[in-house]
Every structure is written in structure tokens, then in C-alpha cells.
C-alpha positions as CSV (number, residue, x, y, z in Angstrom):
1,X,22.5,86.7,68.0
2,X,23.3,86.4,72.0
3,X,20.4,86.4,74.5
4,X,22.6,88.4,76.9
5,X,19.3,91.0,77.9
6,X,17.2,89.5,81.0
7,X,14.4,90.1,82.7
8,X,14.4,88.5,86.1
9,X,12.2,88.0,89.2
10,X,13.9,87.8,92.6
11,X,12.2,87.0,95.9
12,X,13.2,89.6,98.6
13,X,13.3,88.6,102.3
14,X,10.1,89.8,103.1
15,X,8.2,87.8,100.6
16,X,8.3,90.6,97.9
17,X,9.1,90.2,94.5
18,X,11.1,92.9,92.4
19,X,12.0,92.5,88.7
20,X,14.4,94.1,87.1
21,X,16.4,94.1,83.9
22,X,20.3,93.5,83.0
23,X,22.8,92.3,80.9
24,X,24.9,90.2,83.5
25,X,22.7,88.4,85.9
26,X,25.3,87.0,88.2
27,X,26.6,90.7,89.2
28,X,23.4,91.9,89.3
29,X,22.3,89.5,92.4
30,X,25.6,90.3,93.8
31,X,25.0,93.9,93.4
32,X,21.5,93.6,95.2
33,X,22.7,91.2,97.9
34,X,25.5,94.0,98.5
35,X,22.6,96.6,99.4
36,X,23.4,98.1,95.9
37,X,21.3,96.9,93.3
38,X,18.5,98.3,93.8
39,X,16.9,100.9,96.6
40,X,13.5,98.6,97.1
41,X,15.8,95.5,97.7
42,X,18.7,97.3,100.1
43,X,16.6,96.9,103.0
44,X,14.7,93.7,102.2
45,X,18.1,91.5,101.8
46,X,19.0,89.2,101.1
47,X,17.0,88.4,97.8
48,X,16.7,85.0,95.9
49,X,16.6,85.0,91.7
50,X,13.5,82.8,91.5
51,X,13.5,83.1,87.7
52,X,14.7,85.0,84.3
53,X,14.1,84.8,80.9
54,X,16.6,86.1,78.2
55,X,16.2,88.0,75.5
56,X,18.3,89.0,71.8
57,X,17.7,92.9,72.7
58,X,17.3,95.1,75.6
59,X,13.5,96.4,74.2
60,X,12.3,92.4,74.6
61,X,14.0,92.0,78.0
62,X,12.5,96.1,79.7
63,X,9.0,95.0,77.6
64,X,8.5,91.9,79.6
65,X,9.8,93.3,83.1
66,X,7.1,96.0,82.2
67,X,4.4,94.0,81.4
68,X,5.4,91.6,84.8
69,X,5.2,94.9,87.0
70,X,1.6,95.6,85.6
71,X,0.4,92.5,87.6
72,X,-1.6,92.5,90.5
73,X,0.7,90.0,92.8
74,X,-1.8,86.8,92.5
75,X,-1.2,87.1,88.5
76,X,2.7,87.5,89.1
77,X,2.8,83.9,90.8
78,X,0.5,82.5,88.3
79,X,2.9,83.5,85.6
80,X,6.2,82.6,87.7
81,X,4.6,78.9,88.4
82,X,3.5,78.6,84.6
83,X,7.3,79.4,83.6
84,X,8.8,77.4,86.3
85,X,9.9,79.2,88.6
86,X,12.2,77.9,90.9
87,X,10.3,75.2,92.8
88,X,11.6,75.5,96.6
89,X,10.3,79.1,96.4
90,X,7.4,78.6,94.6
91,X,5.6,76.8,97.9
92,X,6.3,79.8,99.8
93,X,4.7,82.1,97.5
């Protein structure tokens, strides 16, 4: 089975995360660098993907952006620099 379901973590301009779900990552960061991915990213632009995991079905992908929105912001860095997120962001977390 494809792992075409993601959950993903961007880095918005202001030093915000959002995470979101989809099924084609690379139109999805063009959609939210475009101003229309998302409203809480339009005017925060433009936004870095700083990590994503990929999932077999759309339930895994929407549980774990769920469960990564539940956070308070010091646990969401702890578990994007557990998982690697991408390194040149990571030191401006």
C-alpha cells in the first residue's frame, strides 16, 4: 500500500508553526506560499515545510496532525527535534 497521506509541520514567517494534512505535499506548500492553503498561513508567508511524516491512510495521517496540535509549543519542538526536523530551522526554534 502507498504512504501518499501526510501530516506535515511548516514554519510560518513569524516563527509559528501550523500542521496540516494532504495527499500531495509539494502543491500543498505551493498552495500556502500562494496565500491559499490555508487562512492562518496567508498572512504569515512565506512558510518553510520543516518536517512530515507519511502515512497508508488518511485516519493515521489527521490522527497524528491531531495529536501534534494538542501540544503546548515547547512539546511541539521537542517532538520535531526528536524526528529530525529539518536542522537549519531547528536552531531558530
Amino acid at each position: 500500500m502507498e504512504m501518499n497521506h501526510h501530516f506535515y509541520v511548516v514554519k510560518c514567517k513569524d516563527g509559528s508553526f501550523y500542521a496540516g494534512y494532504t495527499n500531495n505535499l509539494e502543491k500543498r506548500m505551493n498552495l500556502h506560499n500562494a496565500g491559499k492553503g490555508a487562512k492562518y498561513t496567508k498572512a504569515r508567508r512565506p512558510v518553510t515545510l520543516i518536517y512530515n511524516e507519511s502515512f497508508q491512510t488518511k485516519q493515521e495521517a489527521m490522527r497524528a496532525e491531531y495529536a501534534f496540535k494538542q501540544f503546548p509549543r515547547k512539546k511541539k519542538v521537542e517532538y520535531l527535534r526528536k524526528r529530525g526536523a529539518k536542522s537549519e530551522v531547528t536552531e531558530k526554534f
